[in-house]
C-alpha positions as CSV (number, residue, x, y, z in Angstrom):
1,X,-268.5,177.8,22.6
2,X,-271.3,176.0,20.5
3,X,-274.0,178.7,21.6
4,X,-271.8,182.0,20.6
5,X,-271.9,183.0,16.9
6,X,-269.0,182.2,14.9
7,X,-268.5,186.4,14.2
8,X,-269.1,187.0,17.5
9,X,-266.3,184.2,18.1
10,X,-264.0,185.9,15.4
11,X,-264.5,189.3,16.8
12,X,-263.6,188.4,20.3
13,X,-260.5,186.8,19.4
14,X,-259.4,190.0,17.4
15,X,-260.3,192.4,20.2
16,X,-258.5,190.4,22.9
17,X,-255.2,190.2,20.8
18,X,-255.7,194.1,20.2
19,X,-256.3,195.1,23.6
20,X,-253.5,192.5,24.9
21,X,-251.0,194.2,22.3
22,X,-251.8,197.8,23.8
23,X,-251.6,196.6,27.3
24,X,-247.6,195.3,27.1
25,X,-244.9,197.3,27.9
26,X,-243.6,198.5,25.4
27,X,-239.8,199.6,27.1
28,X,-239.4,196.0,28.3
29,X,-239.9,193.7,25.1
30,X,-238.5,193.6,21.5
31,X,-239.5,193.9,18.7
32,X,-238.9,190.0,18.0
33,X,-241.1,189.1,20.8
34,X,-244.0,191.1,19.7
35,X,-243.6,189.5,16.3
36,X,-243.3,185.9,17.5
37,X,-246.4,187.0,19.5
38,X,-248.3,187.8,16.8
39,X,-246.9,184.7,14.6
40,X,-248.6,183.0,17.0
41,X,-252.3,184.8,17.1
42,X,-252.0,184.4,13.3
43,X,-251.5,180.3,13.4
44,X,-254.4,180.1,16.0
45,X,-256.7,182.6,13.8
46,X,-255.6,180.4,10.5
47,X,-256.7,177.4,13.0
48,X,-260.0,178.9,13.5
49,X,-260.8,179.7,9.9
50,X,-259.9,176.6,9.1
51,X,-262.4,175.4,11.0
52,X,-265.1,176.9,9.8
53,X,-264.1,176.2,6.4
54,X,-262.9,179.4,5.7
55,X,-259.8,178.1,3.7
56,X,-258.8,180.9,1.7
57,X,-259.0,183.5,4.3
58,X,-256.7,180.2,6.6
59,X,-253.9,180.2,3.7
60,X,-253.7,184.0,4.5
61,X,-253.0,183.7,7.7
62,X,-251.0,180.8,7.8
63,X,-248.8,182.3,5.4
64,X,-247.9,185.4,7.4
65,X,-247.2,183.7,10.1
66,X,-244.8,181.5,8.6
67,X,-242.8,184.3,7.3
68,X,-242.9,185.8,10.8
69,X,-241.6,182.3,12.4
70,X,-239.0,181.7,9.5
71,X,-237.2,185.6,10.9
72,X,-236.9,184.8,14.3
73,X,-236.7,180.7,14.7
74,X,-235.0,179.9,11.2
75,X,-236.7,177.7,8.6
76,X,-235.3,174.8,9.8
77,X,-237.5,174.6,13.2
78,X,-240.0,172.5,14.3
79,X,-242.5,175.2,14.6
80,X,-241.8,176.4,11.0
81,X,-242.3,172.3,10.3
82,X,-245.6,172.5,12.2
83,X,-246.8,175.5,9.9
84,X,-245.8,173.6,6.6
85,X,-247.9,171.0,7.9
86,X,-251.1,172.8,8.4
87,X,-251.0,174.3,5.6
88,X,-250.5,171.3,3.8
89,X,-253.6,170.1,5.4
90,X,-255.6,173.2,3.9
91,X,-254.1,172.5,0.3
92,X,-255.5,169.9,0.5
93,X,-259.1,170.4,1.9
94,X,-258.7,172.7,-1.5
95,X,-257.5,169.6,-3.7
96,X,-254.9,171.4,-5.0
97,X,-252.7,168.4,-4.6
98,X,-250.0,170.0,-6.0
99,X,-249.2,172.6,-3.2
100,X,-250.5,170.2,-0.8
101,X,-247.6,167.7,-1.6
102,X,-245.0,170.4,-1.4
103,X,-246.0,171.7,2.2
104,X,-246.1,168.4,2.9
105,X,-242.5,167.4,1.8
106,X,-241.1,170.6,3.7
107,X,-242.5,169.5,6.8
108,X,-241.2,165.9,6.7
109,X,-237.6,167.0,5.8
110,X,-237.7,169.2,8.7
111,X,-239.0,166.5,11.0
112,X,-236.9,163.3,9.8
113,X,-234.1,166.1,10.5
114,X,-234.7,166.4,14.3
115,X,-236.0,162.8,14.6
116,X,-232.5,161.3,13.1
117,X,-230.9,164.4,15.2
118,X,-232.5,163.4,19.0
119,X,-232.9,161.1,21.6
120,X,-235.2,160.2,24.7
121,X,-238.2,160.9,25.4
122,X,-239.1,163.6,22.8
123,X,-238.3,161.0,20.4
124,X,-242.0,159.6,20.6
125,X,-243.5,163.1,20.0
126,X,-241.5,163.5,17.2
127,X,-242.1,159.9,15.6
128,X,-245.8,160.2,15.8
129,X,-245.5,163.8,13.9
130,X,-243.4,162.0,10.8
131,X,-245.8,158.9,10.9
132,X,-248.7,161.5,10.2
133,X,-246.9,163.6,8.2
134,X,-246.1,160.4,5.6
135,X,-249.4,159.3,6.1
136,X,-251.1,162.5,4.6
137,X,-248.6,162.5,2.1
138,X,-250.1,159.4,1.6
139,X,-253.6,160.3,1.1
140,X,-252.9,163.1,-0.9
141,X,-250.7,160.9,-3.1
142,X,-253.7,158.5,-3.5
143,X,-256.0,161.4,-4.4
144,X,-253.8,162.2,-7.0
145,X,-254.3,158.6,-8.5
146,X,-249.9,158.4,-7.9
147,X,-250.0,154.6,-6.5
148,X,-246.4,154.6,-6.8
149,X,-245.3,157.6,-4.1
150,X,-248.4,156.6,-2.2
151,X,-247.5,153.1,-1.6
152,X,-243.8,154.6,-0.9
153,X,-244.9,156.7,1.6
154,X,-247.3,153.8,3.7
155,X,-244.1,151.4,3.2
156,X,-241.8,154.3,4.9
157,X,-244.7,154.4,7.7
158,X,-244.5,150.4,8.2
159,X,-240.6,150.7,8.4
160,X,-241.2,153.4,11.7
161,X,-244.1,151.4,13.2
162,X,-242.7,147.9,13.1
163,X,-239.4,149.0,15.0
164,X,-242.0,150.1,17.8
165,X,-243.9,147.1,17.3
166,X,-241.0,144.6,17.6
167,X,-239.9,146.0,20.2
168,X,-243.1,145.7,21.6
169,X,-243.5,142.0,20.5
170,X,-239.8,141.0,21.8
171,X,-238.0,138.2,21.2
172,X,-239.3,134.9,19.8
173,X,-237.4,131.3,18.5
174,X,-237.3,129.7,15.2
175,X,-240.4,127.5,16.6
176,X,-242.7,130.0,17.4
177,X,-241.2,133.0,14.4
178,X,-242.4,129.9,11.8
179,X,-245.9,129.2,14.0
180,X,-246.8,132.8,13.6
181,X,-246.3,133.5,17.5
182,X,-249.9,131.7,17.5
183,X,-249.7,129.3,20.4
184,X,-249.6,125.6,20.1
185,X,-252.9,123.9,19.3
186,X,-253.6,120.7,21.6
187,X,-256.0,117.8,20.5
188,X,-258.9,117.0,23.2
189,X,-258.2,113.4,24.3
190,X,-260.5,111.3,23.1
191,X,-260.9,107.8,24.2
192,X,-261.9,105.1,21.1
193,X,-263.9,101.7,21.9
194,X,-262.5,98.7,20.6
195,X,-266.4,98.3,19.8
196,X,-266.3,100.9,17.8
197,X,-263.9,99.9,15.6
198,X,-265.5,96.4,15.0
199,X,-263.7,93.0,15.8
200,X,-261.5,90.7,13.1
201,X,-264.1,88.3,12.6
202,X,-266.8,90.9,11.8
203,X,-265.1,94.4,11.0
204,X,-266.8,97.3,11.7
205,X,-267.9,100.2,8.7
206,X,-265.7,103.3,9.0
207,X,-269.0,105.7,10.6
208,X,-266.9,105.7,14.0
209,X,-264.2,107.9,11.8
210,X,-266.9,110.1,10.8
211,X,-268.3,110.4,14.6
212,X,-264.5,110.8,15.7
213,X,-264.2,113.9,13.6
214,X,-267.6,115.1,13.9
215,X,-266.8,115.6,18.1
216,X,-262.7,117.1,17.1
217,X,-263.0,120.0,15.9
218,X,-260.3,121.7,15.5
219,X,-261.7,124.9,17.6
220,X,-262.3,122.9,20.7
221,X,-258.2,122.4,20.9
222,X,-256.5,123.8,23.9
223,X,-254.1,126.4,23.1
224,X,-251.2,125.6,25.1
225,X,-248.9,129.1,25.6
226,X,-246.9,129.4,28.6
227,X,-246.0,132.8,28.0
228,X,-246.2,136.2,29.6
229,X,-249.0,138.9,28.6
230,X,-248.7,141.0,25.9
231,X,-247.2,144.6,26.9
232,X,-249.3,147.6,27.4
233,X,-250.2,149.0,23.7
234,X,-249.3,146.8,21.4
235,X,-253.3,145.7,21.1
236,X,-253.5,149.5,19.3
237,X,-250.5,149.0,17.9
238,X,-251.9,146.0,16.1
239,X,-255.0,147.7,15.1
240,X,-253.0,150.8,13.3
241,X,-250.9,148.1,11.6
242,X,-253.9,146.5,10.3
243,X,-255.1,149.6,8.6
244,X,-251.6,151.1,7.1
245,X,-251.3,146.7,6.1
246,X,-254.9,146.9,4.5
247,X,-253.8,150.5,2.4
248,X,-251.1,148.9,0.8
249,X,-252.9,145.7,-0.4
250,X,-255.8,148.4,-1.8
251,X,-253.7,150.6,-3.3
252,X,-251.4,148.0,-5.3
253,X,-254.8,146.7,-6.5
254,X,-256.2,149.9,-7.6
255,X,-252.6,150.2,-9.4
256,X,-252.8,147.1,-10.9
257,X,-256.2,147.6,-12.3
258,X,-255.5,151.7,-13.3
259,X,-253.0,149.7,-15.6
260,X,-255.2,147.2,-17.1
261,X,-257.8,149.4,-18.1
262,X,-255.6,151.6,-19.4
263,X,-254.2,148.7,-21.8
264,X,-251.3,150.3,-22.7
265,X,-247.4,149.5,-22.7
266,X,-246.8,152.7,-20.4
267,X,-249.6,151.8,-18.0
268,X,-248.2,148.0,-18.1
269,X,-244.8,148.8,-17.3
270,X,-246.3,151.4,-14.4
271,X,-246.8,148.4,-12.8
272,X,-243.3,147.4,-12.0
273,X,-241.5,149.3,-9.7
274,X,-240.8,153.2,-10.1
275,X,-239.7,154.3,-6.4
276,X,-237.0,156.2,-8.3
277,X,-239.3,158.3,-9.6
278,X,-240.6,159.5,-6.2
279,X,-239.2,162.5,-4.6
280,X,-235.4,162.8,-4.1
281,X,-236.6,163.2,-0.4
282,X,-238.5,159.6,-0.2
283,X,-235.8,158.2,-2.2
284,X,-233.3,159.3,0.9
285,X,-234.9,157.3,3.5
286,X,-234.0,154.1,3.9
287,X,-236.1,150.9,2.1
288,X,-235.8,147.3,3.5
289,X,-237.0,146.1,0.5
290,X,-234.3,145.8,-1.8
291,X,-234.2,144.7,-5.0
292,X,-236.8,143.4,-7.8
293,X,-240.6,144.5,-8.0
294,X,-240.9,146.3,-4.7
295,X,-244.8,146.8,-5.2
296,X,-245.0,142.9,-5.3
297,X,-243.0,142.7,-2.7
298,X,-244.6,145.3,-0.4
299,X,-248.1,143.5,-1.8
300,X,-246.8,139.6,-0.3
301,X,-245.2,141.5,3.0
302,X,-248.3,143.0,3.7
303,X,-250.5,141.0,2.6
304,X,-248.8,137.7,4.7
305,X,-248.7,140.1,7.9
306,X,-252.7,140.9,7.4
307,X,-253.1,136.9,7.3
308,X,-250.9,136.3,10.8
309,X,-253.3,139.4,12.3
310,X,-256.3,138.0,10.7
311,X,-255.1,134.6,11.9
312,X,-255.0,135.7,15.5
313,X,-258.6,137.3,15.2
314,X,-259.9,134.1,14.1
315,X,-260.9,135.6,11.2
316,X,-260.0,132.2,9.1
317,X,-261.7,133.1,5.6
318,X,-260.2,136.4,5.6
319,X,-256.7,135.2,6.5
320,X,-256.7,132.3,4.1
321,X,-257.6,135.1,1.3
322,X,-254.8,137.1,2.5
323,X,-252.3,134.5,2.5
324,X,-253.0,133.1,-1.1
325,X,-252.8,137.0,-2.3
326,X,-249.1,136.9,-0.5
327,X,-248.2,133.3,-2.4
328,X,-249.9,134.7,-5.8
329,X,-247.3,137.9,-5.2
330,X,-244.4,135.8,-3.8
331,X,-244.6,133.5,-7.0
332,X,-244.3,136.6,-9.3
333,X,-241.2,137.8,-7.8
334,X,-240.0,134.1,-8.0
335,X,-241.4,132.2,-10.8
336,X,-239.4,129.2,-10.3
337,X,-240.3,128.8,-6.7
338,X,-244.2,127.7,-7.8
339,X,-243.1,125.2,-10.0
340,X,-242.3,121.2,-8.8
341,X,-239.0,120.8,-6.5
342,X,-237.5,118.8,-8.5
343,X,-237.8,120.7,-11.8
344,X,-235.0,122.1,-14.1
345,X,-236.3,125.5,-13.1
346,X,-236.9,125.4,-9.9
347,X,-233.1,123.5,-9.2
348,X,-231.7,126.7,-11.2
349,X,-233.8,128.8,-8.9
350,X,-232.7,127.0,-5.6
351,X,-228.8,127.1,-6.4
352,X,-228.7,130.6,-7.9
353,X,-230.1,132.1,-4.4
354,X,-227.8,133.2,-1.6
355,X,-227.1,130.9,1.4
356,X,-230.4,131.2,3.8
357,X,-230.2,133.6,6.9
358,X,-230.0,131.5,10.1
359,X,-233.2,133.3,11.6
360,X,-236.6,133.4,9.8
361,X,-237.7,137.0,8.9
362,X,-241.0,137.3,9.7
363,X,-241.7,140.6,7.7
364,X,-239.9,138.5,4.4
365,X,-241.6,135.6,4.6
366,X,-240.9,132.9,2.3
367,X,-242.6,130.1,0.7
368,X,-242.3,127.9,3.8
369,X,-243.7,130.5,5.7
370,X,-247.1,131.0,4.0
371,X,-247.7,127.4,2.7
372,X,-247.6,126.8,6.9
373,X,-250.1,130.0,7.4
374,X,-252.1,128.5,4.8
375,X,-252.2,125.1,6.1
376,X,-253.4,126.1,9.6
377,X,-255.7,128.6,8.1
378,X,-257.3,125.3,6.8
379,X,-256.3,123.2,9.8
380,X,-258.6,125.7,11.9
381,X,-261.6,125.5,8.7
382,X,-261.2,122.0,9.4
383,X,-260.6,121.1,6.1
384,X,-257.5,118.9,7.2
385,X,-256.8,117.3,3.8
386,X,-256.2,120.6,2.3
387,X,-254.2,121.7,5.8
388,X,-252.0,118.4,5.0
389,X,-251.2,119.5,1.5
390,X,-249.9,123.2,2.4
391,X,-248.2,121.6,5.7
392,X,-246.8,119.0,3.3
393,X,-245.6,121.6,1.1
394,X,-244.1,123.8,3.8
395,X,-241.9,121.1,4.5
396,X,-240.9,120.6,1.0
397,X,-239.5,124.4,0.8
398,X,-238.2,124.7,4.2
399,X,-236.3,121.2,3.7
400,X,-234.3,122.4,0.6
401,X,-232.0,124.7,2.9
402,X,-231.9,122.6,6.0
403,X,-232.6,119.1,7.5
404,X,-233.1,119.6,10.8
405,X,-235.0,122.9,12.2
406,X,-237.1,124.3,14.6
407,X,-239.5,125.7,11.5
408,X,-239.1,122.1,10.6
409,X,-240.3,121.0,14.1
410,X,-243.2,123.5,14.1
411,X,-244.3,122.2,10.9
412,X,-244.2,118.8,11.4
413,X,-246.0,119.1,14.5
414,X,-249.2,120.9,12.9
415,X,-249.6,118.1,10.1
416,X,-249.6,115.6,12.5
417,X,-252.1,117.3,14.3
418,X,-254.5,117.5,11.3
419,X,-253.4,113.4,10.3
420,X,-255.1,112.7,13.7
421,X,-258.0,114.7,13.3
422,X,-257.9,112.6,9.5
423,X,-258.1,109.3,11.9
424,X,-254.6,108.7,9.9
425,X,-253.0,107.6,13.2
426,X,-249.8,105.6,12.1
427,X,-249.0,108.9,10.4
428,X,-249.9,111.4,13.0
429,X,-247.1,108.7,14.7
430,X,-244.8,108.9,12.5
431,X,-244.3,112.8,12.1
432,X,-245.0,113.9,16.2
433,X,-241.9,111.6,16.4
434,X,-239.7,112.9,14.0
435,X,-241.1,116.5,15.3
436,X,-239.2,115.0,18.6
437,X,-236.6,114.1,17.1
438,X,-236.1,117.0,16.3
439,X,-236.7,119.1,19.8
440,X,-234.4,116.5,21.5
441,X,-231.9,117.4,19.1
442,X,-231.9,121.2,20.5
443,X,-232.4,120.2,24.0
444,X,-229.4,118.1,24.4
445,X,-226.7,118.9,21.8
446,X,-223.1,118.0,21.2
447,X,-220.4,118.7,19.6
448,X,-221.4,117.8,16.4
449,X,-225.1,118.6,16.5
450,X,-226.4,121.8,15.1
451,X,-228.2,123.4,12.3
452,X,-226.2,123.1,8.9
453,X,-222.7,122.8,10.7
454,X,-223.7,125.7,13.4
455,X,-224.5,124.9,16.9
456,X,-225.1,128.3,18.2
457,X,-229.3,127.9,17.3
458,X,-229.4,125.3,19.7
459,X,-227.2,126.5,22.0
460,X,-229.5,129.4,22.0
461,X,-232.3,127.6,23.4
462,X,-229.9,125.6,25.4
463,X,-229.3,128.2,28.2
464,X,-229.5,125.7,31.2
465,X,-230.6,129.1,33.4
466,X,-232.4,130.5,30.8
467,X,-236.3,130.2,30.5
468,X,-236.1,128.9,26.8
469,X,-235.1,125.5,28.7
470,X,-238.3,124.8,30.4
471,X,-240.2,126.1,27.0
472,X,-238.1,123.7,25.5
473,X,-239.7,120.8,27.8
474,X,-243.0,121.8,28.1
475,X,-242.7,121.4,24.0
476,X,-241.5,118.0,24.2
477,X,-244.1,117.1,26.7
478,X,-246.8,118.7,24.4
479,X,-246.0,116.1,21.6
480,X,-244.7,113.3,23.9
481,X,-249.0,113.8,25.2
482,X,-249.5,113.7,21.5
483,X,-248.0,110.8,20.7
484,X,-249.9,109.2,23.7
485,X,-253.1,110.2,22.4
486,X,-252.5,108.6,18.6
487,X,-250.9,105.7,20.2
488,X,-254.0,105.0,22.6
489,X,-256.4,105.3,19.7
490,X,-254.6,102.1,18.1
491,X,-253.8,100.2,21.0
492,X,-252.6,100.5,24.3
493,X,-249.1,98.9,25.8
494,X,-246.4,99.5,28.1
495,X,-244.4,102.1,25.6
496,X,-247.2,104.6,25.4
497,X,-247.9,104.8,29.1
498,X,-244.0,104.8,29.7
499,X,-244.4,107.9,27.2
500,X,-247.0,109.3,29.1
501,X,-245.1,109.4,32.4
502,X,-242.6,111.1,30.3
503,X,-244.7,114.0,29.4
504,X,-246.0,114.1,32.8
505,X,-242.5,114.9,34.4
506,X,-241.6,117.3,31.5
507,X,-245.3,119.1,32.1
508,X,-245.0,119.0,36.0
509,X,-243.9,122.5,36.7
510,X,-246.4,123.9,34.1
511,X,-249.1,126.0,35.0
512,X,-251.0,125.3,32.2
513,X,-254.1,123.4,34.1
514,X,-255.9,122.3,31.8
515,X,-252.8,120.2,29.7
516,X,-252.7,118.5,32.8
517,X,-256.0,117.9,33.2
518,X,-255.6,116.4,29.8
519,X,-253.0,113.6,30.8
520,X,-254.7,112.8,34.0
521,X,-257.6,112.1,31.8
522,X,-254.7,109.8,29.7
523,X,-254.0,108.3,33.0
524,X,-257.8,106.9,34.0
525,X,-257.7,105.7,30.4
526,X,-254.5,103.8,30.8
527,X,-256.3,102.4,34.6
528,X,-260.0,101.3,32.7
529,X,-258.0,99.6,29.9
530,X,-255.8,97.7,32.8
531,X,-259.0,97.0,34.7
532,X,-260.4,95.9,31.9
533,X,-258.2,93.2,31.5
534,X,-258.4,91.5,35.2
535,X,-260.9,88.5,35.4
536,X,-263.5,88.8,38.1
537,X,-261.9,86.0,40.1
538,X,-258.6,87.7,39.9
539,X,-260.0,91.5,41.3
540,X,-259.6,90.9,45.0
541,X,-255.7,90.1,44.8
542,X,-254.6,92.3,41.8
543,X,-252.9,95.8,41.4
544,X,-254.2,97.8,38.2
545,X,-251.3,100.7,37.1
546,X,-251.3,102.5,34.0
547,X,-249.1,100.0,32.7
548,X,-250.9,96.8,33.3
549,X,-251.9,93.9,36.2
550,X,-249.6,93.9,39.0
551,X,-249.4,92.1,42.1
552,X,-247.5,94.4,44.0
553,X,-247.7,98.4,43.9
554,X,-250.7,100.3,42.4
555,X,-254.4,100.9,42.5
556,X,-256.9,98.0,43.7
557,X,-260.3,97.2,42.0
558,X,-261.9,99.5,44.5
559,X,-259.5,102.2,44.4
């Protein structure tokens, strides 16, 4: 209690272990038992010390009871594992970083044991005391100023925590893996006076482009995502990702710059990558990054999955930052990649990699990837001319391994989201219908249609019973109402509202409200343009639908 002294405290706890100890029988239990008993008393009296900040007399204690609990329960145990711990943690409240790393070490070995040795539920328990174990290590490593086993050990942590968190995130298609899982951004309609835009005889100035992008911005779009909620913890999940992320990206920084002041060859070569230098025991576990400069690559991996998080947060100026340090790193383990596509280098770079995986890796992003993070990092800035260039560039990359994609599709549709908000309509046009082109493709494929020779990506999302079908339409609906809206800002005809009634029927099971709030919207512009067009004498007899003057079926003046 706060209000009792801390001998008082101490004393108490002695005589009630004392008087306990005289009051068992002593016929009826062994020897072991008593010991194991007092193993224990000593862990919780180290514990209490420790608390204090008594850490010498803490050691003491600890260290008893660990040879106590190595007699009875073997070394190998979990409790044994537990005291290793602790007394790690006490090393290093000490800074003796030395013995701190070696309790450390024991204790992992003994828990990666039972982790890779059970199943079920305990499994979470166990994971969670591995995680914190690495993550001390960690810390300790970093005190030390070794960057190298430091990073290691936060890379083994990110291995453990994204297994939780993709199971977390589940599944996802090539459309939504290259738009970061962020959901589809939807222009505002917008309806554009032919007055505005100045007659043949007498054209108009270009201001009404200027007012037109003035009232878009890019943070009034709708986000259109028909999906279920995320599952229960993965909001903390995110959060802990973000900081283990954040240590990585510090610490290869703090590396980098140990070795430029120290401006020497050792320190420079430090900087490449010495993982075989670590300890046999984080050598053992197993590294999903391969081969080349592993603290460049752990650098762009982090630093691209801060920029998607950052993304989501709206936190635009710091994802943009973290992006470009992911294409700075990606270009050092890939020189050729950041020179011109159609360079001697970059050809040699292109045709000495191996054949593309069929699924994007979101953890291994590659140039495609982050040019497109950049571009809508930009895209929601609403610096659309830069968003152009990176979307522009995206497609350049993802284009030299195939034709016809659904990350080509993703990307296609965000540049001709920022064309529009550029008043560039005719291109806007041209790329929302190649984007679906491309969607069509998937939707309805043959024999012969595919990705590279393999149909089994869109027969994927072809499942006729399968929810990835009506995802699939409510996608061709969201850039057939696209379309419309470009269209209608040039001119209106019979085509765009034929497309319009086509994204109506692909949008009409959607629960989305306010998409089809948006086409009604389309509709009543389509009707005031028709009306429009009737001379007064004509009103009384005449029909108005979206598609012109009829005589027959549709709305009269009135209605």
């Amino acid at each position: 209690p706060a209000s009792m002294p801390e001998k008082d405290f101490t004393d108490l706890v002695a005589y009630s272990v004392r008087y306990c100890t005289r009051q068992l029988p002593k016929d009826s239990i062994e020897l072991g038992e008593l010991e194991l008993c007092l193993s224990l008393t000593l862990e919780y009296s180290a514990l209490v010390q420790h608390a204090v900040q008594n850490y010498q007399e803490a050691m003491g204690y600890f260290q008893e009871a660990l040879i106590l609990r190595t007699m009875h329960v073997g070394k190998n145990s979990l409790d044994v594992g537990s005291l290793h711990f602790n007394m790690g943690v006490v090393y290093d409240d000490l800074q003796r970083f030395d013995q701190a790393v070696s309790r450390y070490h024991e204790s992992l070995r003994i828990r990666l044991d039972h982790l890779n040795n059970s199943s079920g539920s305990s499994n979470d328990d166990l994971e969670e005391s591995v995680l914190l174990t690495l993550k001390c290590l960690g810390h300790v490593y970093k005190q030390s100023s070794d960057y190298d086993n430091s990073v290691a050990c936060y890379v083994k942590v990110l291995q453990i925590m994204n297994q939780r968190f993709h199971q977390l995130r589940g599944e996802a298609d090539r459309f939504d893996q290259q738009g970061l899982r962020l959901p589809i951004a939807v222009p505002v309609p917008t309806y554009i006076f032919e007055e505005m835009k100045g007659s043949k005889e007498s054209p108009g100035n270009n201001s009404w482009k200027s007012h037109f992008q003035s009232m878009n911005k890019k943070e009034l779009c709708h986000h259109f995502e028909p999906r279920t909620q995320p599952k229960k913890g993965m909001s903390k999940l995110k959060k802990e990702l973000i900081k283990i992320h954040s240590h990585i990206v510090d610490l290869i920084h703090e590396k980098k710059q140990h070795s430029w002041d120290n401006q020497s060859v050792s320190s420079t070569r430090s900087t490449r990558s010495r993982l075989a230098s670590s300890s046999l025991l984080l050598s053992s576990l197993k590294c999903s990054i391969k081969s080349g400069d592993v603290f460049e690559a752990a650098l762009m991996r982090s630093s691209f999955a801060l920029g998607k998080m950052r993304l989501e947060q709206m936190r635009y100026d710091d994802a943009a930052g973290s992006l470009e340090t992911a294409l700075r790193a990606k270009w050092v383990l890939d020189p050729a990649s950041s020179s011109d596509s159609d360079s001697e280098a970059s050809y040699r770079s292109l045709t000495s990699r191996k054949p593309p995986m069929r699924s994007t890796d979101e953890d291994d992003p590659g140039e495609g990837q982050i040019y497109y993070g950049l571009g809508v990092t930009n895209a929601a800035l609403d610096d659309h001319e830069r968003a152009v260039r990176c979307f522009l560039t995206a497609l350049r990359y993802l284009r030299r391994t195939s034709v016809d994609s659904l990350e080509i599709a993703r990307t296609l549709f965000d540049a001709a989201t920022s064309y529009y908000y550029l008043c560039n309509f005719e291109q806007a046009i041209s790329l929302w219908e190649e984007c679906l082109r491309i969607l069509s493709k998937y939707e309805t494929p043959t024999k012969n249609d595919g990705v590279d020779g393999d149909t089994s990506a869109a027969k994927e999302a072809l499942s006729p019973k399968d929810s990835s079908t009506k995802s699939s339409n409510y996608r061709r609906g969201v850039v057939l109402y696209c379309l419309v809206l470009a269209k209608s800002a040039i001119g209106f005809d019979n085509e765009t509202s034929s497309l319009l009634n086509n994204a109506q029927t692909l949008l009409s099971s959607c629960n989305d409200k306010v998409i089809l709030a948006y086409m009604e919207f389309m509709t009543g512009m389509f009707l005031s343009h028709a009306a429009s067009q009737v001379p007064t004498r004509l009103r009384s007899i005449t029909k108005i639908s979206p598609a012109g003057v009829t005589l027959n079926e549709g709305l009269s003046w009135k209605d």
